[in-house]
MMTF fields as JSON, N, C-alpha, C and O atoms, coordinates in Angstrom:
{
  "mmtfVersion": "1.0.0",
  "mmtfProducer": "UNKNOWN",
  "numBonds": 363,
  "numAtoms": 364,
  "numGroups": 91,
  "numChains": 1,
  "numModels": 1,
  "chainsPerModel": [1],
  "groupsPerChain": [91],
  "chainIdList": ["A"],
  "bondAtomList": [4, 2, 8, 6, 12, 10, 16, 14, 20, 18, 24, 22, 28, 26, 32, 30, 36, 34, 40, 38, 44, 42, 48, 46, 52, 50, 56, 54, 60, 58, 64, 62, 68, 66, 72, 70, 76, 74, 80, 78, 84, 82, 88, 86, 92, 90, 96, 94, 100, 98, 104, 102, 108, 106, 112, 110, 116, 114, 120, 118, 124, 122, 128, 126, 132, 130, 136, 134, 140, 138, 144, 142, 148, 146, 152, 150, 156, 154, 160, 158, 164, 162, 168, 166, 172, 170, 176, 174, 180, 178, 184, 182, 188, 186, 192, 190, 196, 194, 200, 198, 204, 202, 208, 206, 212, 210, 216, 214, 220, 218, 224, 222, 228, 226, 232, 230, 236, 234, 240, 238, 244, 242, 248, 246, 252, 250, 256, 254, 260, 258, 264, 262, 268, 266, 272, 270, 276, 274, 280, 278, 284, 282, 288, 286, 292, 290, 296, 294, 300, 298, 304, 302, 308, 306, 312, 310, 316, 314, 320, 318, 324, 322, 328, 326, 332, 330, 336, 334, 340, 338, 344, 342, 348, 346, 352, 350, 356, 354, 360, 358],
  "bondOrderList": [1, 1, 1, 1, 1, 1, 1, 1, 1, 1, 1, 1, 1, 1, 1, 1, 1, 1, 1, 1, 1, 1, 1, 1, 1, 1, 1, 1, 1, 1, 1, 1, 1, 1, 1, 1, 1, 1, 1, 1, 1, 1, 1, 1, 1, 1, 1, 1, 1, 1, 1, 1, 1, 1, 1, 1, 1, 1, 1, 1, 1, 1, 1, 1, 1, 1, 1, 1, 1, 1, 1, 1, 1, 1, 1, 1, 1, 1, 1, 1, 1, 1, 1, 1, 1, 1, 1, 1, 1, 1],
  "groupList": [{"groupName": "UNK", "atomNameList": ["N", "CA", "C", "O"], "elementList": ["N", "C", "C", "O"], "formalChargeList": [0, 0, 0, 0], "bondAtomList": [1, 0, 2, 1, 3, 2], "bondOrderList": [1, 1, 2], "singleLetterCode": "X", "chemCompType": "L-PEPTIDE LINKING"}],
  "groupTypeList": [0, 0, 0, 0, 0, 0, 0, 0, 0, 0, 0, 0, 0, 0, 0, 0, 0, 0, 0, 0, 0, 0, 0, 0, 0, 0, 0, 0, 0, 0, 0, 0, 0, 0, 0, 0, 0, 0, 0, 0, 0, 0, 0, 0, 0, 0, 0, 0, 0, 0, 0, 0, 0, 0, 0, 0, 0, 0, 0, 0, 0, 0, 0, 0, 0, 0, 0, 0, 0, 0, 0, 0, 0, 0, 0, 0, 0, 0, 0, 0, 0, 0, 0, 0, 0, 0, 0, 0, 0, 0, 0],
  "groupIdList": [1, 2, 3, 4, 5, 6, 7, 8, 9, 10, 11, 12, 13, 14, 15, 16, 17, 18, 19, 20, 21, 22, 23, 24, 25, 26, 27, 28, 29, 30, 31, 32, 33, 34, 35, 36, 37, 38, 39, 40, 41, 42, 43, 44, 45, 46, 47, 48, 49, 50, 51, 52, 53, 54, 55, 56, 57, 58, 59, 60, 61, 62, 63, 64, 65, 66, 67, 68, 69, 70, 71, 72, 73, 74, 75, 76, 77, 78, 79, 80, 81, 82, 83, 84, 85, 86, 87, 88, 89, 90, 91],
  "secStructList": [7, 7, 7, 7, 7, 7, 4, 4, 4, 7, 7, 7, 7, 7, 7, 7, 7, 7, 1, 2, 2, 2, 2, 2, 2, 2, 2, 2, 2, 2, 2, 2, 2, 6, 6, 7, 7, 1, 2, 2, 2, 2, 2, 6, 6, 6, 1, 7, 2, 2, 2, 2, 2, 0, 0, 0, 0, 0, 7, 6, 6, 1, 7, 1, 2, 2, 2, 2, 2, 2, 2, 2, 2, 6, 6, 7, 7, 7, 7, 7, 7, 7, 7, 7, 7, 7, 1, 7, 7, 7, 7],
  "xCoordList": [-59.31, -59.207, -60.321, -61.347, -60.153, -61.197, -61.08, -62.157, -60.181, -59.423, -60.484, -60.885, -60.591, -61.071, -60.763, -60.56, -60.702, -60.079, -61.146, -62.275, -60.776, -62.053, -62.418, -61.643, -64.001, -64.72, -64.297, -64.127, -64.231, -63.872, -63.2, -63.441, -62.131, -61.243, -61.747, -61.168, -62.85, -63.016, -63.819, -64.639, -63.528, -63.554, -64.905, -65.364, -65.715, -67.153, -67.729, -68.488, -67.106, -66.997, -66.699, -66.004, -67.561, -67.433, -66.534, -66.441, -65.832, -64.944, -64.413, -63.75, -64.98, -65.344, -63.848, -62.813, -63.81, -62.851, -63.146, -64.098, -62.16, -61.872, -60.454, -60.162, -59.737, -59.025, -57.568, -57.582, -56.848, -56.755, -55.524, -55.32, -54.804, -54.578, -55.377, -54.97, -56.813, -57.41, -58.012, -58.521, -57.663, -58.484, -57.496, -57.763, -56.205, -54.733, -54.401, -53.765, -54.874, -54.72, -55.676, -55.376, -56.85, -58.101, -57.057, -56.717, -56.803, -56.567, -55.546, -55.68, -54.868, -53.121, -53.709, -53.246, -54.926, -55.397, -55.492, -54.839, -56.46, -57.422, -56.321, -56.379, -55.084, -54.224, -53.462, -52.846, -53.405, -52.37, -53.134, -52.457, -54.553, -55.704, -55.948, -56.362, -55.448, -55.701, -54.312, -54.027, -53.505, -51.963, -51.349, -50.421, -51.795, -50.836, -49.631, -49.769, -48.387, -47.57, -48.315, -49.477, -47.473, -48.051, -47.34, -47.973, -46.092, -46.237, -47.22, -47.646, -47.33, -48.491, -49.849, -50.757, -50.075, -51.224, -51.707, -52.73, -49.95, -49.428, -49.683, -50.001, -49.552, -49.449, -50.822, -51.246, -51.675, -52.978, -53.849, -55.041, -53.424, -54.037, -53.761, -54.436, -52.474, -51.865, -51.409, -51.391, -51.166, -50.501, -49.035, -49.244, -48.153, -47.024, -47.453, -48.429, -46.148, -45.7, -45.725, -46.248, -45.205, -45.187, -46.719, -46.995, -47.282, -48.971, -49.256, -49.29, -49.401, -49.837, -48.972, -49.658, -47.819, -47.519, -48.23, -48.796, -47.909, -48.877, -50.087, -50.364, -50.806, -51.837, -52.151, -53.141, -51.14, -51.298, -50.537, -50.62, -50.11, -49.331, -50.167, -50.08, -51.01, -51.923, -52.293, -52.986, -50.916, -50.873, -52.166, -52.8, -52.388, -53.697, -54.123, -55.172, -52.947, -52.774, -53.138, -52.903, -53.63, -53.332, -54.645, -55.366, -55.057, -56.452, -56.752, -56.109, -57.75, -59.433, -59.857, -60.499, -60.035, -60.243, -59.795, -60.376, -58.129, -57.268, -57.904, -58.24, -57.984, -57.906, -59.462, -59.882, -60.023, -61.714, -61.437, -61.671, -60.866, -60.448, -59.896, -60.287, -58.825, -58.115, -58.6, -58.006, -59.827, -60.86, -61.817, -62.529, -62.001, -63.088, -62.409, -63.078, -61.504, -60.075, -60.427, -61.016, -60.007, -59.906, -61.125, -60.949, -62.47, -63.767, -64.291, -65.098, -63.946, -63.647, -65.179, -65.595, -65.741, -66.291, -66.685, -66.425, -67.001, -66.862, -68.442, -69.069, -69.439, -70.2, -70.682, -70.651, -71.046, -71.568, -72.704, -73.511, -72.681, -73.796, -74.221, -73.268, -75.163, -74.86, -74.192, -73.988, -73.478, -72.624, -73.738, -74.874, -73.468, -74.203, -74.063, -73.036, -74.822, -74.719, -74.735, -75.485, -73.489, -73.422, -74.195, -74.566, -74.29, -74.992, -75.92, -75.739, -76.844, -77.069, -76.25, -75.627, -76.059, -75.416, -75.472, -76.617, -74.753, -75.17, -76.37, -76.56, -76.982, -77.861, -77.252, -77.541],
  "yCoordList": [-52.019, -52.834, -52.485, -53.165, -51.576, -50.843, -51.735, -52.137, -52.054, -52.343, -53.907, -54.751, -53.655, -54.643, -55.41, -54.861, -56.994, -57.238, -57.578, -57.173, -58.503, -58.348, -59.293, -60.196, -59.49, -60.748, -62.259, -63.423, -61.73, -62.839, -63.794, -64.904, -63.611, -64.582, -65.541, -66.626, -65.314, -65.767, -67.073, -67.393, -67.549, -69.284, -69.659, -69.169, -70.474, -70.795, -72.048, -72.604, -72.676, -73.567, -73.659, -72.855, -75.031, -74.429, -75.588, -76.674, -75.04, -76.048, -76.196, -75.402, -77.519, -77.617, -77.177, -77.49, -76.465, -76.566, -76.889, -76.535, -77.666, -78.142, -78.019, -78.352, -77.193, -76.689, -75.386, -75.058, -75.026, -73.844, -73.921, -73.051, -75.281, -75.458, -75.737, -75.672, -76.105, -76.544, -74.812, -74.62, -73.627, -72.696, -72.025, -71.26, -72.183, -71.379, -72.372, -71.926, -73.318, -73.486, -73.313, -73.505, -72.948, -72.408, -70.738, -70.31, -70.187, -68.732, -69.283, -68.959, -69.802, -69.552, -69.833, -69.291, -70.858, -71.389, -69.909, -69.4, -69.497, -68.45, -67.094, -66.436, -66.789, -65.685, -66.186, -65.343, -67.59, -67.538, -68.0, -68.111, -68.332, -68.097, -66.736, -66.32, -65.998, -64.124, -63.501, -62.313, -64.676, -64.005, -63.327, -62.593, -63.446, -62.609, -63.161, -64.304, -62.467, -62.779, -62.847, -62.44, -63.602, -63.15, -61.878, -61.325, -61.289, -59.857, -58.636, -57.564, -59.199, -57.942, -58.489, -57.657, -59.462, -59.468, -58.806, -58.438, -58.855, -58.132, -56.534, -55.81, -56.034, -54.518, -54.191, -53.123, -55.111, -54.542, -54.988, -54.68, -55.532, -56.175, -54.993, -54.722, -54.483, -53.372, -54.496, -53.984, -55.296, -56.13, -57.008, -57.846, -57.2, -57.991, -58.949, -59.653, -58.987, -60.498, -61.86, -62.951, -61.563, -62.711, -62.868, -63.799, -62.18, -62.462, -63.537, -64.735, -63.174, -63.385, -65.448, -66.471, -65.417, -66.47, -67.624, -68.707, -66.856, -67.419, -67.947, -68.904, -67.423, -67.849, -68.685, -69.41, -68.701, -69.83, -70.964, -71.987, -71.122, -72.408, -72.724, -73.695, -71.947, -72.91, -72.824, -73.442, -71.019, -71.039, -70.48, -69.474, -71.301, -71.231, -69.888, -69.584, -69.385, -68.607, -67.06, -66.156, -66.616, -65.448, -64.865, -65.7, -63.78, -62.582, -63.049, -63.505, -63.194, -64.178, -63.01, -63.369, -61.682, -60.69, -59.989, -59.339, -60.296, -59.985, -61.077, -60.598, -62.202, -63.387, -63.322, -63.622, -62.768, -62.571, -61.714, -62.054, -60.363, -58.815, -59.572, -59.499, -60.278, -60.96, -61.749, -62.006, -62.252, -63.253, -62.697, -63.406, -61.36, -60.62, -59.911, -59.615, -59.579, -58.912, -59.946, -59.662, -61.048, -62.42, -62.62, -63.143, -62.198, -62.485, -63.722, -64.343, -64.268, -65.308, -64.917, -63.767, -65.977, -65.474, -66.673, -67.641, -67.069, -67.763, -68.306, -67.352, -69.409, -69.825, -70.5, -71.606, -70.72, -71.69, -72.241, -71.539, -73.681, -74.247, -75.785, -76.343, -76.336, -77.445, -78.16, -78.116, -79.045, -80.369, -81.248, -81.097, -82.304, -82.847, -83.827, -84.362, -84.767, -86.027, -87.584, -87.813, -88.313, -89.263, -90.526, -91.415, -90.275, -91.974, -91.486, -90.45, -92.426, -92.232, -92.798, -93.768, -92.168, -92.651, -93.636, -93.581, -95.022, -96.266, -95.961, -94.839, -96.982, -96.345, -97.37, -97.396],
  "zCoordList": [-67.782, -68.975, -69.954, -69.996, -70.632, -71.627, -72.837, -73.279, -73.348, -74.639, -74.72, -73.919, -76.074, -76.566, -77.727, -78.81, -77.526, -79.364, -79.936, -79.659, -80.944, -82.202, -81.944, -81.628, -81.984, -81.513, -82.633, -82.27, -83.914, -84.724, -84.348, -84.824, -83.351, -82.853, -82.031, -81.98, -81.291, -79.756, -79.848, -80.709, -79.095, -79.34, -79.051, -78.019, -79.773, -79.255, -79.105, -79.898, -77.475, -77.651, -75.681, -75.061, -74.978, -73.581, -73.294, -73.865, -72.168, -71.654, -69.973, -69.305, -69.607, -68.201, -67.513, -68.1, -66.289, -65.193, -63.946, -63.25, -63.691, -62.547, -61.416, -60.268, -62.798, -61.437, -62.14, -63.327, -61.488, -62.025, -63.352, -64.198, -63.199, -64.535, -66.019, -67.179, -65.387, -66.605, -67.33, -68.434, -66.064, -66.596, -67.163, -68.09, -66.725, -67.351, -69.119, -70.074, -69.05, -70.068, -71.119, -72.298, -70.729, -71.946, -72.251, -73.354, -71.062, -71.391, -72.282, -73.462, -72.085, -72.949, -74.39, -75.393, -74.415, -75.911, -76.628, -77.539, -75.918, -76.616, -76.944, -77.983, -75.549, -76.203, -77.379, -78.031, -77.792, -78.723, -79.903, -80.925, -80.007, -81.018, -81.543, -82.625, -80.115, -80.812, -81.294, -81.441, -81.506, -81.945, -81.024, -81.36, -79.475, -78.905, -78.101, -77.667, -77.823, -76.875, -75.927, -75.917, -74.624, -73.502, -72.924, -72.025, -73.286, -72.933, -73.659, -73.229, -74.702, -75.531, -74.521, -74.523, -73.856, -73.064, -71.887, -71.311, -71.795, -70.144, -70.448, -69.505, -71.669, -71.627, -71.804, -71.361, -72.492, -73.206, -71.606, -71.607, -70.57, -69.49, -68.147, -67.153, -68.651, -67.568, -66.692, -65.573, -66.618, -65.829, -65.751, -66.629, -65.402, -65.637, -66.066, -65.806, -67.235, -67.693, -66.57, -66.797, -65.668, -64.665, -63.883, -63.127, -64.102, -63.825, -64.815, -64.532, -65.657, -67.242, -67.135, -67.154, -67.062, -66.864, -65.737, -65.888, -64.662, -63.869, -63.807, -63.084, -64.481, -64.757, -65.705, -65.603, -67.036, -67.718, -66.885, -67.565, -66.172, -65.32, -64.447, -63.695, -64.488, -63.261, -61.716, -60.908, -61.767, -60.131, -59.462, -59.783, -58.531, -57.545, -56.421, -55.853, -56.44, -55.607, -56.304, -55.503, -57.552, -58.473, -57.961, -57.416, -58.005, -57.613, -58.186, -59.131, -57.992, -59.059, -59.394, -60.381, -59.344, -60.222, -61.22, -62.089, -60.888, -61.998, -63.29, -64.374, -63.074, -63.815, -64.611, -65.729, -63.39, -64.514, -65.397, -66.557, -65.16, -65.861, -67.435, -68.6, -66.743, -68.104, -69.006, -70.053, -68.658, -69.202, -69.899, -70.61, -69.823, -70.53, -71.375, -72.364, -71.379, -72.102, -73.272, -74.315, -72.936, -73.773, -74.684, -75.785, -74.255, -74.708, -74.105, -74.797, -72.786, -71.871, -70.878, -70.733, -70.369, -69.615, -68.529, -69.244, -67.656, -66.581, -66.542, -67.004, -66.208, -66.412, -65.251, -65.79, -64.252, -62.535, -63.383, -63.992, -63.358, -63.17, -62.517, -61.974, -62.501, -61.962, -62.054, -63.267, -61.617, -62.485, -63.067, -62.62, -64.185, -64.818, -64.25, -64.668, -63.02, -62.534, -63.968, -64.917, -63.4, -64.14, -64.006, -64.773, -62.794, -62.187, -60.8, -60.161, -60.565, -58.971, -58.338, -58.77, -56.899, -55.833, -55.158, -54.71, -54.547, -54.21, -52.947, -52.477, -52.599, -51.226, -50.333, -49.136]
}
């Protein structure tokens, strides 16, 4: 995945996940913020259309490397950090 699009598009702005629909639906934001089909994603990704779907639906089961590959494609990038505690815990 050499190909790169134009940074102008790419969204700046973070958004928590918690699970793999919440991360299929940032991607689907951001491919259709960059004007693309999801088959023009599939070709510029080298990957099937039915990947590409998949992953915006949420399925749990998809290579977590394909999905990073596709995320940097995107200008996407994945972030670990602590959770932000809301409260203390009862004792």
């Amino acid at each position: 995945m050499a190909y790169k699009l134009p940074i102008s598009h790419f969204m700046n702005t973070e958004t928590p996940i918690r699970s793999s629909v919440d991360l299929g639906a940032v991607i689907r934001e951001q491919r259709k913020r960059l004007a693309l089909k999801q088959l023009d994603l599939a070709g510029l990704g080298n990957t099937g259309n039915r990947f590409i779907v998949d992953v915006e639906n949420g399925k749990p089961t998809v290579q977590l490397q394909k999905v990073l590959d596709l995320m940097e494609l995107l200008g996407l990038e994945v972030v670990v950090r602590a959770k932000a505690s809301r409260s203390a815990p009862p004792r």
